[in-house]
N, C-alpha and C positions, 0 to 999 in steps of 0.2 A: 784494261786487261794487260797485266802484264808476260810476259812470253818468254819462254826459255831461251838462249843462244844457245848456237851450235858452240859445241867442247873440240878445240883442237885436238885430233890425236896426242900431241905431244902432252898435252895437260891432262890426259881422262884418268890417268893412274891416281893423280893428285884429286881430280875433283872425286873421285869416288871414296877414295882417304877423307874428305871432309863430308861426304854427306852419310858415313858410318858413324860421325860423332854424334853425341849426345843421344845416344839408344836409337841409331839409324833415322833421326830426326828428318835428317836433308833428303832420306827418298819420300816419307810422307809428305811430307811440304810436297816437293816436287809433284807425286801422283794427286795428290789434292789440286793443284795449282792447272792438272790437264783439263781442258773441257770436255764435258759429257758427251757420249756419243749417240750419236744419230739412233733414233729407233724407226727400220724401216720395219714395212707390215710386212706379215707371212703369216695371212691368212689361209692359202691355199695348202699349205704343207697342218693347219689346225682342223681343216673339215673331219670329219669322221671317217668319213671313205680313207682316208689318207695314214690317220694316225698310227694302225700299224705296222706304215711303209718307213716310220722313224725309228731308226736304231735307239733311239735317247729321247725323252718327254720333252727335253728343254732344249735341242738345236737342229732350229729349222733351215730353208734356204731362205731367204727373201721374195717374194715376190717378182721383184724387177730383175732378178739375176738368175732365177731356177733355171734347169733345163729341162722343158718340157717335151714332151714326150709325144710320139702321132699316136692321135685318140682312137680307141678300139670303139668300137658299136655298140652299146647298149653295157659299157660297163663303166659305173660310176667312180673318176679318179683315174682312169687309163694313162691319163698323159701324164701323171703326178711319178715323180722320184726323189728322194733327199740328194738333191745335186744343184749344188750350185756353177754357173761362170766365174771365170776370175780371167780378167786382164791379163797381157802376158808384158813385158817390158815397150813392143811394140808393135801390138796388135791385140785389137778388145775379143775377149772370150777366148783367150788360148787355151786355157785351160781349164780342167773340171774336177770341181772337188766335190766326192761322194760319199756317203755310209756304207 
């Protein structure tokens, strides 16, 4: 597997100049050349109770990252919200991205 290097600042003017040749050739290679990414489940934001608590068909939280919610009594999906955690530079779950 071969792997991108990091691009000096001073060089990125240049290398962007050459991957605009040949009909923008060098970012296809390049986007081709990334590995696939991970598909985590997000099952909980697909039950029915839930679906529509999603602003959008196609973007859910993940499972392992949602922010879930304290569960009300007798009502199916209480603790469900379209919110994910996100890392913060230097502390996990700083912040929260929502619908």
């Amino acid at each position: 597997e071969e792997r991108m290097k990091p691009i000096p600042r001073s060089a990125f003017s240049q290398h962007v100049k050459e991957m605009h040749r040949e009909r923008e050739k060098g970012f296809e290679l390049e986007y081709h050349s990334l590995a696939s990414p991970k598909v985590y489940p997000h099952f909980i934001a697909k039950l029915d109770c839930n679906g529509p608590k999603n602003r959008f068909a196609n973007i859910y939280p993940f499972d392992d990252s949602r922010v879930v919610l304290s569960v009300l009594d007798g009502i199916e999906g209480s603790d469900y919200i379209n919110a994910s955690f996100i890392d913060g530079y230097n502390r996990r779950d700083a912040y929260i991205a929502a619908q």
